[in-house]
C-alpha positions in Angstrom: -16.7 10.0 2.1 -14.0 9.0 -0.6 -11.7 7.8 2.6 -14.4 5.6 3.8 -15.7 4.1 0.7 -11.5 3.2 0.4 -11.5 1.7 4.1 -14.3 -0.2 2.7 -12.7 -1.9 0.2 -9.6 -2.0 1.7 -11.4 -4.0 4.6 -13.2 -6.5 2.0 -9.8 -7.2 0.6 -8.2 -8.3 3.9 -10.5 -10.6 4.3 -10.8 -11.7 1.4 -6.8 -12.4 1.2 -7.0 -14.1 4.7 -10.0 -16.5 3.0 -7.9 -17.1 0.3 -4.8 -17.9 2.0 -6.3 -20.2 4.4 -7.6 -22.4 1.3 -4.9 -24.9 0.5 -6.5 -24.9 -3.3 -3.2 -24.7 -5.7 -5.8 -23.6 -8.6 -6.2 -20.3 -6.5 -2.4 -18.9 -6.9 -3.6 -16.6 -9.7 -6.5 -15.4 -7.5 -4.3 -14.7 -4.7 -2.0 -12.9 -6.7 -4.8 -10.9 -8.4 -5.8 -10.3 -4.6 -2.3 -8.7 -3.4 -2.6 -6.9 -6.5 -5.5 -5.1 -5.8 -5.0 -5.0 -2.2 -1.4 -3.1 -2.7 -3.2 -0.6 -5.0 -5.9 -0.7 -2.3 -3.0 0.8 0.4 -1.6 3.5 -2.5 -5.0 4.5 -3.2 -5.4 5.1 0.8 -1.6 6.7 1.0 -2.1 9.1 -1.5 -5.7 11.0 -0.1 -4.5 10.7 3.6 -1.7 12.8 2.3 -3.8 15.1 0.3 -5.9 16.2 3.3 -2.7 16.7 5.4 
């Protein structure tokens, strides 16, 4: 349940990246950075219970 709830997310961050990196919008840069952020901890978050149910 916890992995899918984390593919989720994980899948609402792609696209919300892709969104955002398609807009040409200078003002965004702090949004898109905020957005790698949380997609990066998205992928550790993923890593790290993939690997605890090995």
């Amino acid at each position: 349940m916890k992995t899918m709830i984390l593919f989720l997310a994980l899948g609402v961050n792609l696209a919300l990246a892709a969104f955002e990196l398609t807009s040409e919008d200078l003002s965004l840069g702090f949004l898109k950075a905020a957005l790698a952020v949380a997609l990066f901890s998205g992928f550790i978050a993923i890593i790290k219970i993939l690997l605890k149910n090995k």
